[in-house]
C-alpha positions as CSV (number, residue, x, y, z in Angstrom):
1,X,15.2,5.5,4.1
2,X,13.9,1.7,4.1
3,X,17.2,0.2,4.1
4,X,18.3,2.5,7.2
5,X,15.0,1.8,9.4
6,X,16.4,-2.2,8.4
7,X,19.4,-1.7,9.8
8,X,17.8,0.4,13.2
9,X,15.5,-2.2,13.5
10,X,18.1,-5.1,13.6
11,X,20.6,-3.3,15.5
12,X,19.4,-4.7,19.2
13,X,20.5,-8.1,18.1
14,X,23.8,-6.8,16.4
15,X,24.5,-5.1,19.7
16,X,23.8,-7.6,21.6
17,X,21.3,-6.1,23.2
18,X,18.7,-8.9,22.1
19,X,19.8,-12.5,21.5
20,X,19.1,-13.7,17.8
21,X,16.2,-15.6,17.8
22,X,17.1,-19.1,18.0
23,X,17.0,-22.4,15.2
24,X,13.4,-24.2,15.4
25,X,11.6,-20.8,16.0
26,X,9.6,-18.9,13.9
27,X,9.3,-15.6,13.2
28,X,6.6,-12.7,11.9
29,X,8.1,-9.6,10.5
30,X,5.3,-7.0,9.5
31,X,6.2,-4.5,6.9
32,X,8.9,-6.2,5.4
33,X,10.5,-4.1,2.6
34,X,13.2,-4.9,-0.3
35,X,16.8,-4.5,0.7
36,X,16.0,-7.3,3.5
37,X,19.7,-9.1,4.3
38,X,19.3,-11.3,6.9
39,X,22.6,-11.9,9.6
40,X,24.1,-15.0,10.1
41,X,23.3,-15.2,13.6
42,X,19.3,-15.3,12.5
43,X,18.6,-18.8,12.7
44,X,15.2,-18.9,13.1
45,X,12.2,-19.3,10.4
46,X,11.1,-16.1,9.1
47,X,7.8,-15.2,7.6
48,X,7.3,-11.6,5.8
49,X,4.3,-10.0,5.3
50,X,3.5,-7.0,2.9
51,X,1.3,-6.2,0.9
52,X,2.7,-3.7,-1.6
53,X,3.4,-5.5,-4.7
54,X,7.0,-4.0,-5.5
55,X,8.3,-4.8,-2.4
56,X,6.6,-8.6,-2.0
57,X,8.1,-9.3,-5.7
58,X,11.8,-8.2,-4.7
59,X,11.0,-10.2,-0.9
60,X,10.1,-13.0,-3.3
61,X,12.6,-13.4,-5.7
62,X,15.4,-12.7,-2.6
63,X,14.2,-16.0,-1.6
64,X,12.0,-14.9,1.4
65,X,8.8,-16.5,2.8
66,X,6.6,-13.8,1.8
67,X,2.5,-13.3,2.4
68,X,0.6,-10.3,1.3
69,X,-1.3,-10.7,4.5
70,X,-0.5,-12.4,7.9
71,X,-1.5,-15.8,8.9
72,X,-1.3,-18.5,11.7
73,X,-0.2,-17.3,15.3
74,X,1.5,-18.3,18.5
75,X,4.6,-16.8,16.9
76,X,7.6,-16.6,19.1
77,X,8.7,-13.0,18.0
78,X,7.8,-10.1,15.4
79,X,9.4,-7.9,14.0
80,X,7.5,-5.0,13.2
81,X,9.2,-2.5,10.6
82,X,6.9,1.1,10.7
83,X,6.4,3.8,8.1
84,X,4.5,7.1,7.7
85,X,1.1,6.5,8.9
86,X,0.1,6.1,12.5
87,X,-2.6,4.1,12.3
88,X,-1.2,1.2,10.2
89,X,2.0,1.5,12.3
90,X,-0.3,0.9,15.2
91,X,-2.3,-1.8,13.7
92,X,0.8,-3.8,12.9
93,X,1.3,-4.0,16.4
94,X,-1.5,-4.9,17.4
95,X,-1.5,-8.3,14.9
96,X,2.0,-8.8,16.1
97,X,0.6,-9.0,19.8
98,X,-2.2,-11.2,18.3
99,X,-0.1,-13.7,16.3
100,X,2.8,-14.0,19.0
101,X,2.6,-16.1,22.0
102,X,2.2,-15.0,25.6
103,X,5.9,-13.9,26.6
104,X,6.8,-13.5,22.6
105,X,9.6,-10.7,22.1
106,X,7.8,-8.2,20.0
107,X,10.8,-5.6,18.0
108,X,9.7,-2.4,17.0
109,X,11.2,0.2,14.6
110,X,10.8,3.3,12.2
111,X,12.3,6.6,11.2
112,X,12.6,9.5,13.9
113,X,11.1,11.6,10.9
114,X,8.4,9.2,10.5
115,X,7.2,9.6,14.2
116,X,8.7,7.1,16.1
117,X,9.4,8.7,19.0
118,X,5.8,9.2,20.1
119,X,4.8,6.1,18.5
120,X,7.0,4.6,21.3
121,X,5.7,6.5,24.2
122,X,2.2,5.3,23.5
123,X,2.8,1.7,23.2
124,X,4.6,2.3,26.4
125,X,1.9,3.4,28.0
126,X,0.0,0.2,26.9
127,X,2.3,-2.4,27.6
128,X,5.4,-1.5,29.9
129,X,8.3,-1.9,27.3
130,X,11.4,-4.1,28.0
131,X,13.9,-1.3,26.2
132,X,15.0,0.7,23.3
133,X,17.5,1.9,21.2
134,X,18.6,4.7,19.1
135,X,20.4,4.0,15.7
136,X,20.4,5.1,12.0
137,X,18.2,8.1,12.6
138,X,16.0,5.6,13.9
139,X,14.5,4.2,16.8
140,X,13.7,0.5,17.6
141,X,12.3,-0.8,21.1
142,X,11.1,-3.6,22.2
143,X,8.2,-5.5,24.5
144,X,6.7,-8.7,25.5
145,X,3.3,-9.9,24.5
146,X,1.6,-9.6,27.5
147,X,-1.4,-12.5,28.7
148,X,-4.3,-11.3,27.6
149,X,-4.8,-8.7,24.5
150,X,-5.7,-5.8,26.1
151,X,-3.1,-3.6,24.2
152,X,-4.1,-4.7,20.9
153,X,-7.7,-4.1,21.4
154,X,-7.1,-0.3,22.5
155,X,-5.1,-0.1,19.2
156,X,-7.6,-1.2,17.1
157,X,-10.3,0.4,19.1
158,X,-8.1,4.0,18.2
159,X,-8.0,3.4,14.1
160,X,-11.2,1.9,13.3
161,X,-12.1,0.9,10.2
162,X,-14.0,4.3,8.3
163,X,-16.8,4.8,5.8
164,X,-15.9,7.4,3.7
165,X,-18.8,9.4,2.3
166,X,-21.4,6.8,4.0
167,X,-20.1,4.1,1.0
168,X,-16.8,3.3,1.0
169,X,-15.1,1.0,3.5
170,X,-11.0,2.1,3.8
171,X,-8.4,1.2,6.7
172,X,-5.3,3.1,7.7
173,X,-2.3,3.0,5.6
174,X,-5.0,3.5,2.3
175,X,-4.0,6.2,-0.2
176,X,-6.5,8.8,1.1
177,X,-8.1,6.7,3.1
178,X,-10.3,9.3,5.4
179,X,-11.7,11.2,2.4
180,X,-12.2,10.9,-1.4
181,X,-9.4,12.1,-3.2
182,X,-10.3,15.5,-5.0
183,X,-7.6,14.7,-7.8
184,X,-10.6,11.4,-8.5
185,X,-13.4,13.7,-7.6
186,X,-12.1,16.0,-10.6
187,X,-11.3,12.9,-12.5
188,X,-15.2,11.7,-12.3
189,X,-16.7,14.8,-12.8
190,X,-14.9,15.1,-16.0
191,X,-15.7,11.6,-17.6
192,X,-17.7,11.2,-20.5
193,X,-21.3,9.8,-19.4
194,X,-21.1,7.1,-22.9
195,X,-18.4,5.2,-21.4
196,X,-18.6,1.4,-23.0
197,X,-17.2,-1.6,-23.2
198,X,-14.3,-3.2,-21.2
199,X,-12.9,-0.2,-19.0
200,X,-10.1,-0.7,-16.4
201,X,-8.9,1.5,-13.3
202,X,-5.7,1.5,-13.1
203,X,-3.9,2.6,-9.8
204,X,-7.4,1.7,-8.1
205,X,-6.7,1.9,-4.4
206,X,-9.8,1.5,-2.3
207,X,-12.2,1.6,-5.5
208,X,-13.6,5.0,-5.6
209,X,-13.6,5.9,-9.4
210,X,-13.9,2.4,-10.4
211,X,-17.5,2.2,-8.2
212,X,-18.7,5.7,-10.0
213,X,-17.8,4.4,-13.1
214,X,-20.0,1.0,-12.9
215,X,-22.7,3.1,-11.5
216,X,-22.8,5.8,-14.7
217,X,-21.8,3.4,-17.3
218,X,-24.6,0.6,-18.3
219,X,-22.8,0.1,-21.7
220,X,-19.8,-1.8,-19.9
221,X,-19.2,-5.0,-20.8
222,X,-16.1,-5.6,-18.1
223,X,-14.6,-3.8,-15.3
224,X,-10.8,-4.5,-13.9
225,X,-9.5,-2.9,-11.2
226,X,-5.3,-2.9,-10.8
227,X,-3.8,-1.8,-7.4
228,X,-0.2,-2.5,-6.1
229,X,-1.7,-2.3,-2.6
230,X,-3.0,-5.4,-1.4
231,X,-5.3,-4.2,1.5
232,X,-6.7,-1.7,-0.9
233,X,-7.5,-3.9,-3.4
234,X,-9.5,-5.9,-0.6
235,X,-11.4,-3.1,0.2
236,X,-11.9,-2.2,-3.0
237,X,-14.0,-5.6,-4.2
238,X,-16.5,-4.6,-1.4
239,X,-16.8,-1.1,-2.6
240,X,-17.8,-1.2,-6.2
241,X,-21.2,-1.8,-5.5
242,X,-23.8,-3.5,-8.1
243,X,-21.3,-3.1,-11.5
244,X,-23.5,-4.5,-14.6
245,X,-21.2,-6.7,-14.7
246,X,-18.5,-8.8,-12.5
247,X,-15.7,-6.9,-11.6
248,X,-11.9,-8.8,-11.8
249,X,-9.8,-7.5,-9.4
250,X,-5.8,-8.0,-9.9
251,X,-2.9,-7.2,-7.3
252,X,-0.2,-5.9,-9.9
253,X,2.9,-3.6,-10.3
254,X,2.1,-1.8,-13.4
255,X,5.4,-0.5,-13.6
256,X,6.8,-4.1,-14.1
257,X,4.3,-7.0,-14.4
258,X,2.2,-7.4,-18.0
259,X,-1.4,-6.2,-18.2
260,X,-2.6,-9.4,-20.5
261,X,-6.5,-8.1,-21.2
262,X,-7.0,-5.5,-24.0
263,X,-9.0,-2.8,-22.6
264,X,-11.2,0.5,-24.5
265,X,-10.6,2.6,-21.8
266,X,-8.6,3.4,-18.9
267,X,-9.0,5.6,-15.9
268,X,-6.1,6.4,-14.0
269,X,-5.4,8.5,-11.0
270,X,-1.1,7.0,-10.8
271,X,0.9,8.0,-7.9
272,X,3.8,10.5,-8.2
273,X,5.6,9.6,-4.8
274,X,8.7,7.4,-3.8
275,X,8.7,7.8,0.1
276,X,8.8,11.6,0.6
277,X,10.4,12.3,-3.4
278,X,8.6,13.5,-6.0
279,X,9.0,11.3,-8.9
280,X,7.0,12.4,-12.2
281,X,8.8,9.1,-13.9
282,X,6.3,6.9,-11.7
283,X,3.6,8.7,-13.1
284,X,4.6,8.1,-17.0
285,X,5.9,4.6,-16.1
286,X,2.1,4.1,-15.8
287,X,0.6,6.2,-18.8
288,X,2.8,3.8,-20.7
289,X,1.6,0.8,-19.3
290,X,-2.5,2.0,-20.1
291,X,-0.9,2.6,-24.2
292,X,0.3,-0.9,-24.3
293,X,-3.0,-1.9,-22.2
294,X,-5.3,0.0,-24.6
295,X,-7.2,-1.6,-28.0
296,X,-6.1,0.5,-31.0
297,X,-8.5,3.7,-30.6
298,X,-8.8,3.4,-27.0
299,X,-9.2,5.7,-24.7
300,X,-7.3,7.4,-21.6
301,X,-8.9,9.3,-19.0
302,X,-6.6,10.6,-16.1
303,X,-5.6,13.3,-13.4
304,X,-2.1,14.4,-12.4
305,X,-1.4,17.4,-10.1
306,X,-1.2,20.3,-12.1
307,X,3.0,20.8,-11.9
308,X,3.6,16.9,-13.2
309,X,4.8,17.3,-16.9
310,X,3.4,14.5,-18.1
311,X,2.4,16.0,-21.9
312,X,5.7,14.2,-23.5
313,X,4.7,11.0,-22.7
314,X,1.5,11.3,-23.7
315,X,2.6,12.9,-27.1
316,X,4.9,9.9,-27.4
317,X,2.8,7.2,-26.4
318,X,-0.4,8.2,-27.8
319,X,-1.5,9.3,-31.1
320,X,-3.3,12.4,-29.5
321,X,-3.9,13.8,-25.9
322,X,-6.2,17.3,-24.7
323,X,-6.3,18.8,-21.2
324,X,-9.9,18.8,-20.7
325,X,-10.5,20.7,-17.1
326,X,-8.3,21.9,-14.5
327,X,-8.6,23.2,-11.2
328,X,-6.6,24.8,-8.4
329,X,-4.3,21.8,-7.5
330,X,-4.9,19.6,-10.6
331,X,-5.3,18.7,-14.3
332,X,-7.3,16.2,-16.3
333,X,-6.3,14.3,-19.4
334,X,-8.1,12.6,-22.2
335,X,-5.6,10.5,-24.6
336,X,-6.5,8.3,-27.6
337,X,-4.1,5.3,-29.0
């Protein structure tokens, strides 16, 4: 779906609709995914942001400009490229109004599935939009930054920052950003209290079970947390609280990039989702990883949703695995190396 909400979002300027923006200018494009081809009538210079590590590799190594998080303004366009979740779609344009100059073109686009629609009918509403266009089962429009920031203040006013259980700081766009997970609840509540020695969170996300971990476990002697999401990660080293010890933090596609420390044990709640699709392989991509991230005799701890059939690759890449509790909607493994 990326690659078509790419080719919606660009198709103003193919259709002449917008004029490519011109040589000496520069450019913001929030939400920048992999797949990014660039016309030959796009002269100007481009800077990406995002901040899910896949995608900022791929960016990378295409030879992009590429920032996990924006910076510098007066900007003389964005492009603004939006996803699933209202409220990060919505915060995206409000730092694109922030960053761009007054009278800055300001290019919108998502999926019709993903919302778009209405999404455009309440920026509308905000700032009086200069058009739009249908494409690709898409929809991109477009604005100019108004004088003053008005617009941007109401959308950030709307998706506020949260505090999730009166601890945890999380954002829009977050994996369960406006309440714990109950597949991490499950996972906590099912953790051995002894817990020692160097102990990593893999698939961290906003720091939940990492921060209930340093609170039960004296005996650690480190604590790493590894998260693909940038802003999560972020969030994440204010959540953890007073750990017995310092905490490392690393941005990281555990699918692709080398875990270099040795760790005893790993807790893991991985993701089992490509866009919209189901994809178990995600989820044993990542019990792999934690074997070759494991001290011989380590220990695994983790929680998959109860129809993932993840007991192969545990079998194979462990030298013994249990179910130790279940619920309703999940299951929780223990695995030795």
């Amino acid at each position: 779906m990326a690659a078509e909400v790419l080719k919606t979002l660009f198709h103003p300027f193919e259709a002449e609709a917008l004029s490519w923006p011109r040589q000496g200018g520069r450019v913001l494009f929030l939400g920048a995914e992999a797949g990014l081809r660039l016309s030959p009538g796009f002269d100007a210079t481009l800077q990406l942001v995002q901040g899910f590590r896949p995608h900022f590799r791929s960016l990378q190594a295409a030879g992009f400009n590429v920032a996990p998080q924006a910076q510098g303004e007066g900007f003389d366009a964005a492009l603004v490229l939006c996803g699933r979740h209202r409220g990060q779609n919505e915060l995206r344009i409000a730092e694109a109004l922030e960053r761009v100059a007054p009278g800055g073109l300001i290019v919108v686009a998502g999926a019709k599935d993903d919302g778009v629609a209405s999404l455009r009918k309440r920026i509308d509403e905000l700032v009086p939009l200069d058009g739009h266009m249908p494409k690709y089962h898409g929809i991109a429009f477009w604005l100019r930054r108004p004088g003053d920031l008005a617009a941007a203040e109401k959308l950030r006013a709307a998706n506020p920052a949260l505090l999730v259980d009166g601890r945890f700081r999380t954002a829009p766009g977050m994996f369960s950003f406006d309440k714990v997970d109950a597949g991490s609840k499950l996972l906590v509540e099912n953790l051995p209290g002894d817990l020692r020695g160097a102990v990593a969170d893999f698939c961290a996300g906003w720091g939940y079970v990492a921060a209930e971990v340093a609170a039960r476990s004296p005996g650690l002697t480190a604590l790493d947390l590894y998260e693909a999401d940038f802003a999560s990660l972020e969030a994440a080293k204010g959540n953890i609280g007073n750990a017995v010890v310092e905490p490392g933090f690393f941005w990281t596609d555990l699918l692709t990039e080398t875990v270099e420390r040795r760790h005893d044990v790993i807790v893991m709640n991985p993701p089992f989702h490509r866009s919209r699709a189901t994809e178990p392989e995600v989820g044993a991509g990542m019990i792999r990883a934690a074997a070759k991230a494991l001290k011989p005799g380590g220990r695994l701890f983790m929680v998959a949703n109860r129809q993932l059939p993840y007991e192969a690759v545990l079998s194979a890449a462990f030298s013994s695995h249990a179910e130790i509790a279940r619920d309703g909607m999940f299951k929780v493994f223990s695995a030795r190396r």
